[in-house]
N, C-alpha and C positions, 0 to 999 in steps of 0.2 A: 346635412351637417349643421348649416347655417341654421333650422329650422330648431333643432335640437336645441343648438344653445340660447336660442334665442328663449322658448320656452323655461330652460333653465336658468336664466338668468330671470325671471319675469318670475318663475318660482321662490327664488332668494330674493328677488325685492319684498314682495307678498310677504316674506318670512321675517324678515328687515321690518317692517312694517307693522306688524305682529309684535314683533318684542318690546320693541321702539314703544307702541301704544298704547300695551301691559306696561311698562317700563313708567311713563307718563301717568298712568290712570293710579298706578300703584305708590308712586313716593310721596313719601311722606316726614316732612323736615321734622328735625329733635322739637320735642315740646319744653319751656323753662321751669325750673323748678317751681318759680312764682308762680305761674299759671297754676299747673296742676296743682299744688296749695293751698291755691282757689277755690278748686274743684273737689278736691278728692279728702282733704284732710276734714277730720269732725273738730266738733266743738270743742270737745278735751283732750286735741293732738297736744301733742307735746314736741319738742326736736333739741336733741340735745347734741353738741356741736363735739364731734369725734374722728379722728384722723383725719379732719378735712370732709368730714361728709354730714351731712345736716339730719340727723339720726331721728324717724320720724317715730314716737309711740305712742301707746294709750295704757291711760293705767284706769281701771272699774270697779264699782265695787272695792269691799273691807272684808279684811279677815287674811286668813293664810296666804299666802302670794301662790298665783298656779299661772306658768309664762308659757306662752303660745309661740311657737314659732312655726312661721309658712313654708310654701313648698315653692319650686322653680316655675317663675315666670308670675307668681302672686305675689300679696302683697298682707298685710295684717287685717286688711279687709277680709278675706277667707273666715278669720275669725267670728263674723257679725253675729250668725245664730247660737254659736256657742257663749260668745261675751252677753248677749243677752237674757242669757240662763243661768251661767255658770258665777256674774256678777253678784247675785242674790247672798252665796255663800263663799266667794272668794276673792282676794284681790287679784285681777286679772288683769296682765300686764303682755300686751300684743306689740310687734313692733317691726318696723318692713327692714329685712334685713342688706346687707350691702349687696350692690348688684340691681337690687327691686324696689318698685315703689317709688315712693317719694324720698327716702335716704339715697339712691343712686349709687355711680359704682364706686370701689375700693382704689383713691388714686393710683398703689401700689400692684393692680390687676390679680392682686394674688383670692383663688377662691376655695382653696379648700378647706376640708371638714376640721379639720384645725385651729386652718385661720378663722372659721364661724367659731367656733368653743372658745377660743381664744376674744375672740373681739366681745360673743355675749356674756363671758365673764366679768371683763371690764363694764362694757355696757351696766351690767346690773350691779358691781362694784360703785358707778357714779350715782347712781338711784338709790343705794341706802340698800339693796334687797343681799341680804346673805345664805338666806336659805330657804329652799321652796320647790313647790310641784313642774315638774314641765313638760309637753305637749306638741310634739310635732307632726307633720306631712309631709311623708315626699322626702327631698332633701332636708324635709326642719326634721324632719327623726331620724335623718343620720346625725345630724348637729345636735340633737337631744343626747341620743345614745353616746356620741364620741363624747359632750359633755359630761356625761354619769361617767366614762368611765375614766377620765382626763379631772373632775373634782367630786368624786362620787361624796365627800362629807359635806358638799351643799346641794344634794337632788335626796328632798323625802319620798317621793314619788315619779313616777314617768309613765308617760302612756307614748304610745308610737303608734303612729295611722298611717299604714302603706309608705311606711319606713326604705329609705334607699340604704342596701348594706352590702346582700351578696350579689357575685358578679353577676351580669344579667346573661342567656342563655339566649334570647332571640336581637333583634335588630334595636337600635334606639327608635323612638316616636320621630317622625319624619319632620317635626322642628327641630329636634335635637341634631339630626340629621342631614339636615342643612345648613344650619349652625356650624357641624362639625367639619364642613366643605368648603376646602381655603379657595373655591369658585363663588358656591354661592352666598359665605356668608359675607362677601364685599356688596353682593347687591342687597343682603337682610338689614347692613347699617344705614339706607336710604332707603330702598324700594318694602315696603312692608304691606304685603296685602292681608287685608281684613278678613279674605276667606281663610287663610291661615288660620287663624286662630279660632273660627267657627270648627274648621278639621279638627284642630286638636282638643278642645271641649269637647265633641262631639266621640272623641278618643276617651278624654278622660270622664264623662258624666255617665251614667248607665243610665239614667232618664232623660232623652235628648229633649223631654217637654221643659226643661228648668232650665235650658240652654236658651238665653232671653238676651234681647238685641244690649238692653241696658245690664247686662253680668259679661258681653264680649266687649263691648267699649271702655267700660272700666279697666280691663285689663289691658285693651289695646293700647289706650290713652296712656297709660304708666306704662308701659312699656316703649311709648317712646319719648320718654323722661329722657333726657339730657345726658347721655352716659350708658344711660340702660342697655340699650341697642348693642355696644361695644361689649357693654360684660357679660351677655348674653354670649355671644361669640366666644369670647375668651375663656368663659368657662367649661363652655362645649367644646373647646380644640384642648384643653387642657388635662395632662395624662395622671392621672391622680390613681394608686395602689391604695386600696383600702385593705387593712388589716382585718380581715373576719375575726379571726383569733379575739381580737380586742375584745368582741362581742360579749367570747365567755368569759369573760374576767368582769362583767356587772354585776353588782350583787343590791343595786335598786331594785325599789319593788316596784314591777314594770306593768304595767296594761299594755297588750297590744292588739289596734282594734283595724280592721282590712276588709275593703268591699270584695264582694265572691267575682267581680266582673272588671276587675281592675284591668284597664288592658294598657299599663305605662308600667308597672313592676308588678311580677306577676304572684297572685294569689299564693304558690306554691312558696313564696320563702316565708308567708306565716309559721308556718311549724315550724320555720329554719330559725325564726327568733325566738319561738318559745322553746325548742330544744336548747339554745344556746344560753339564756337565759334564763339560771335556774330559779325556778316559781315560781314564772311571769303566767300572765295570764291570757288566752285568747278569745275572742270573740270576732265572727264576722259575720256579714251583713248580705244577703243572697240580691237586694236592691240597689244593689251600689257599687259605682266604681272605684277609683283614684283618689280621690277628695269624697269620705262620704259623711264628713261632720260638713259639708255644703250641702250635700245631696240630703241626708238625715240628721240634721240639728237638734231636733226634738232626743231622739232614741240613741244617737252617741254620745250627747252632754248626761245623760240622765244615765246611761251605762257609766261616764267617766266621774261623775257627780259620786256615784254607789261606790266608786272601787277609790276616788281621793278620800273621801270620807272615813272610808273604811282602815286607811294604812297611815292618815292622819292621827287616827285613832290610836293606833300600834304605836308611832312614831311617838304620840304622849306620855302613855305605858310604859314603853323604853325607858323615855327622859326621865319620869318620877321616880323607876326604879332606881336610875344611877342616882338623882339626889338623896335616895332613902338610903342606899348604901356608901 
């Protein structure tokens, strides 16, 4: 009996030991906004001071305003291939939203698709912008969409890339998932291992060769921005009813563009926004997952380039006729 426990105990040390040294090898204290500032913002950041939070964006390029907004756990960086296309014919306006990035979280902890429509309202209220194209990922095309349809007479166009809307039918992504775990997300606000984030790139990219040591640091690193860490959590435990309904009540003209291998929202609600969305348009991409203006910058700027152009066009038309009449 003695012999029993003794091994039993000599197994929970070992296991003690174990955690203890993951535990150790993995934390990781908050990073200060200054540093990362340092690091991560470009030459023509901008931060424009909003609830208390240091509101980090980029404005590019002249011409019609087209606003980009990113997806959960990015930052306005996501945007780099498309701002460097899309620049030539547009004014392009990126900006890391609360919660992500270099702006940090919302002192108020509130994060839903609301509260994002609502605060990028204002947001581009202080910038002078009152009317213009807009583009999202992920959670930025549910915040596009709730946008169109919460101030639909300032959205001339909208495209949505693997858009969060209908309910989901399988498990969340197992960041998500820890996050949403009032166990483990006490140890994700200190202890944050960097294989994490390799898993879930490796979830959301369909070509794991573009999965690159310096595209997982950049997100690591803003991700443990001063804040971040907390809102990540709080977002994830947070119980939020989306209204699908709202959906079909958009009557922007909508692009909607979805990698065929998304494995974070799945392929199958493409049709579910262009059904819903009457005269929107679909396109998707058999080499791409989750993010596939990362993945295909070249071929989804130059598809969204075709269909802004085109409804710009309309939107002229429109306007000339009402002042003819």
């Amino acid at each position: 009996m003695k012999s029993i426990l003794k091994k039993i105990l000599i197994v929970f040390g070992i296991l003690v030991l174990i955690i203890l040294g993951y535990t150790w090898m993995n934390y990781a204290p908050d990073k200060s906004f200054e540093e990362l500032k340092t690091k991560w913002s470009y030459d023509n950041s901008q931060f424009l001071e909003m609830d208390g939070m240091p509101v980090h964006y980029r404005i590019n390029g002249e011409g019609d305003p087209l606003v980009l907004i990113h997806g959960t756990g990015a930052s306005l960086h996501t945007w780099e291939g498309w701002t460097e296309i899309l620049e030539k014919d547009f004014k392009v306006i990126s900006l890391d939203m609360p919660a992500f990035g270099l702006t940090g979280p919302n002192p108020e902890r509130v994060y839903t698709l609301e509260f994002y429509a609502k605060f990028l309202d204002s947001f581009l209220e202080k910038i002078e912008v009152d009317k213009f194209s807009i583009a999202g990922n992920s959670l930025g095309g549910g915040i596009a969409w709730k946008y169109a349809a919460l101030f639909p007479e300032k959205v001339k166009s909208m495209i949505l890339i693997d858009p969060l809307g209908y309910p989901r039918d399988g498990e969340l992504p197992f960041a998500l998932r820890l996050a949403a775990n009032k166990y483990a997300s006490g140890f994700l606000k200190t202890v944050t291992p960097k294989s994490l984030f390799y898993k879930s790139f490796y979830e959301v990219y369909h070509n794991d060769d573009l999965v690159t040591e310096e595209l997982v640091n950049r997100y690591y690193q803003l991700y443990l921005r001063e804040g971040n860490r907390q809102a990540f959590v709080d977002r994830a435990m947070a119980t939020e009813t989306i209204d699908t309904l709202e959906i079909a009540t958009i009557t922007t003209p909508t692009l909607i563009l979805w990698g065929e291998n998304d494995e974070w929202i799945s392929p199958l609600d493409a049709p579910k926004f262009k059904r819903d969305i009457k005269g929107s348009e679909l396109i998707t991409y058999p080499n791409a997952g989750h993010v596939p203006m990362e993945e295909l910058p070249k071929l989804t700027a130059h598809d969204a380039r075709i269909f802004l152009e085109k409804n710009l066009v309309k939107v002229s038309e429109t306007e000339l006729s009402t002042i003819e009449e």
